[in-house]
N, C-alpha and C positions, 0 to 999 in steps of 0.2 A: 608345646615347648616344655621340656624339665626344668622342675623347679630351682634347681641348680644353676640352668641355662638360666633362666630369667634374670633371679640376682646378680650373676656375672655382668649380663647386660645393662642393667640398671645402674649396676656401680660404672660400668663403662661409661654409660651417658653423662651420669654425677660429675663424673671428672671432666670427661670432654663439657661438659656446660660450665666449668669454670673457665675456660680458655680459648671456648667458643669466640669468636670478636676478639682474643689478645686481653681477655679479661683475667685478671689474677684474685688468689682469694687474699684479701685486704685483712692483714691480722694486724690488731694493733696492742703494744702493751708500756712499762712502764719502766725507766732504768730501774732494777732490780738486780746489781751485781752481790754476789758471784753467779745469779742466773741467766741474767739478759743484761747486757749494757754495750757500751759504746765507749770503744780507745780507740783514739789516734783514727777517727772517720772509718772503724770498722764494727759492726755489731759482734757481740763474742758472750758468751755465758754456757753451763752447763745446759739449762734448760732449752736455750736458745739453738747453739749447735744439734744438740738430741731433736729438736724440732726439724730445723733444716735436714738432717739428714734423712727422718721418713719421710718428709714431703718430696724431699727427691726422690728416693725407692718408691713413692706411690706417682710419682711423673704430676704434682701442683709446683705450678709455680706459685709463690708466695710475695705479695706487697707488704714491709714491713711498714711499722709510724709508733715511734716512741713519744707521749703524749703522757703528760700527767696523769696518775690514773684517777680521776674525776670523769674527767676528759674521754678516757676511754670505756666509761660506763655510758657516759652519753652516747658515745657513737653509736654503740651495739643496741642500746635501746632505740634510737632513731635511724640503723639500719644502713648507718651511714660505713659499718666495718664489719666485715663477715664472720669476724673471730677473736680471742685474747688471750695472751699466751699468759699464762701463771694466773690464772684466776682459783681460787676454792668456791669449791659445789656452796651452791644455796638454794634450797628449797625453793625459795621467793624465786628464783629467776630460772626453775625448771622448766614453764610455761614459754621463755624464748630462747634457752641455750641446750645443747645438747652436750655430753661430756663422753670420753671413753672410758673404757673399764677400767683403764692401764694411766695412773699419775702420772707427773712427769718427776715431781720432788714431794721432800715433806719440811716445810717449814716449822722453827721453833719459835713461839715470841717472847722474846725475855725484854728485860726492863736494862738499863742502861743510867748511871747516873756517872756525876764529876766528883774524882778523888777528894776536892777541895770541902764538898758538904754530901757526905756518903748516906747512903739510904738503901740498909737491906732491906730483906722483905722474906715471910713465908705465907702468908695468905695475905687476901687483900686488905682483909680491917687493916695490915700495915702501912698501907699506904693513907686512912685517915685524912684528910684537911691537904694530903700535896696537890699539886698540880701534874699532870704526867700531859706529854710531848706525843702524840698522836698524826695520824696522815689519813687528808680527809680521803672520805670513799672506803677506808678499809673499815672491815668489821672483824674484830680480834674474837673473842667469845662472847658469849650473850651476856653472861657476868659480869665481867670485863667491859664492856661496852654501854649498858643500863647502869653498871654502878651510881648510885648518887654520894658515894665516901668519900672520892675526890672528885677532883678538876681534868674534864678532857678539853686540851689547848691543841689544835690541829696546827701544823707547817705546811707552806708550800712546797716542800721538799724533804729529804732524810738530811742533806746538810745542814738543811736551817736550824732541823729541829735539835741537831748537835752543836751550833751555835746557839741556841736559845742554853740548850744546856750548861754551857760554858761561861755565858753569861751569869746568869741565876736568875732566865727569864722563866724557866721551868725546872722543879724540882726531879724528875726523870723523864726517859722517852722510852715508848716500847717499841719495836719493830723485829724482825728476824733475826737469830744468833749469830749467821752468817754474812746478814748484809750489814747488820750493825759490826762485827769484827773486820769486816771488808773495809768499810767506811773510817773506822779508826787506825786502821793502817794507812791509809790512803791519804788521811787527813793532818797524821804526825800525832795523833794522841794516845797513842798508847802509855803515856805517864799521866795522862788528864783526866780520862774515862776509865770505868770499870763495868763489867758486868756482871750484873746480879744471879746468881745461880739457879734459881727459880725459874722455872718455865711455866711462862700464864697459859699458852693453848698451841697446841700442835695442831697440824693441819697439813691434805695434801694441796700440791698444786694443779693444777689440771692444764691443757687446749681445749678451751669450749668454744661451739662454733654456733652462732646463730642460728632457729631452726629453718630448713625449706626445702625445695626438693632436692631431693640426693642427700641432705647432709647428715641424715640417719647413719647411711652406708657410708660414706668416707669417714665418720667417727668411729665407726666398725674399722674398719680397715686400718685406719691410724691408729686406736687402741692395741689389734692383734700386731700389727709393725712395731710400734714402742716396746711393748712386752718381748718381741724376739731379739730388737736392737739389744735390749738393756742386760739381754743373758749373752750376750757378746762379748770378747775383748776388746773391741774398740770402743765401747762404753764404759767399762772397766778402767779403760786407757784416760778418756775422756772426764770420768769424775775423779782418777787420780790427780789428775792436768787441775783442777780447780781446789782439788782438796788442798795439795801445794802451794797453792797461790796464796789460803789465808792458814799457812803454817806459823806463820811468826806471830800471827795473832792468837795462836792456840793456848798460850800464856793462858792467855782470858779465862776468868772463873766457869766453867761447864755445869750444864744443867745438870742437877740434881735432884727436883721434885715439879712432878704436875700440880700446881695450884687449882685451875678448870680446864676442863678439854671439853670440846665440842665434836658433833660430828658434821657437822656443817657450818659453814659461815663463808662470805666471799670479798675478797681484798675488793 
């Protein structure tokens, strides 16, 4: 048989074994708007639709389950979810995820603090003695993360940790440019929070999928589809749709300098 024919076939099997018995591949991930989230009992996000749509062109059907993401490291670890949509590459978990060549995004993580007691920053000795607002499971840069200059306080969520802030239970929060301007629109504060123009660590996002058999070749497959999607005008169309969404939040101070970048690290 040609080598050609073979992989054909293998990827054939890959697929049909996910839906062999009515089985779906079980991706799990984290509200993460403007990428994945949930309005009015429908899932919707940039990253989230761009998903949906190669898994249709490759004919998987998809079980989604929005789960803390603590929660959804567990599962993948104990094999209980087949995949996780918006994850960044880690090294440490090469050993059981497999990733495609083709991103889905690139997150920025900047810091966030309350108009009422402002706190710039250009590298981190500036943040000294504060407490910064953090979300457990994620790992921002290794800098970042090992710092012993301040205080890492983790929330159960990005809301809390915007109420922590508002309180003056924490002196900043870090999370993504995007989801943190999403959220203060969302939330009515765009006169209460600002953000810092500093970017702590850029990063892409990925679909990594558990390893086993077939999942080599469907992460083939899924990477070379992303990459064709994305030179599309309905992807084009797709990140205008979302770029829109957080225009009124575009106000917001814009990054301006990499403090650390990483080439690895995993929400």
């Amino acid at each position: 048989m040609p080598v050609i024919l073979q992989l054909l076939t293998a990827v054939l099997f890959a697929c049909l074994s996910l839906t062999a018995q009515g089985e779906k591949l079980r991706i799990v991930t984290e509200p993460w708007a403007p990428y994945v989230y949930e309005e009015n009992g429908t899932m919707r996000g940039l990253d989230y639709e761009t998903t949906v749509i190669v898994f249709q062109r490759l004919g998987i059907d998809v079980q989604w389950q929005f789960l803390p993401w603590k929660r959804c490291l567990a599962m993948l670890d104990q094999g209980q979810a087949d995949g996780a949509l918006d994850i960044f590459h880690s090294h440490e978990r090469d050993a059981m995820l497999l990733y495609p060549s083709e991103p889905l995004s690139q997150v920025e993580f900047v810091l966030f603090y309350a108009n009422e007691r402002p706190h710039t920053f250009q590298t981190l000795d500036d943040l000294r003695g504060l407490t910064i607002g953090t979300s457990p499971g994620y790992l921002y840069s290794p800098q970042f993360s090992d710092s012993t200059l301040f205080n890492h306080e983790p929330a159960p969520s990005h809301e809390a940790n915007f109420g922590k802030l508002l309180r003056g239970r924490i002196d900043l929060l870090i999370t993504d440019r995007r989801v943190g301007q999403h959220l203060v629109k969302q939330l009515g504060l765009e006169h209460k929070v600002s953000q810092a123009p500093t970017v702590v660590s850029r990063q892409q996002q990925f679909l990594a999928v558990r390893r086993g058999a077939g999942m080599d070749l469907l992460v083939q497959r899924f990477g070379a589809e992303l990459k064709r999607f994305k030179q599309e005008p309905a992807y084009a169309a797709l990140s205008a749709k979302y770029a829109s969404a957080n225009s009124e939040t575009a106000a917001l101070p814009g990054p301006v300098q990499t403090v650390e970048q990483q080439e690895s690290s995993a929400q």
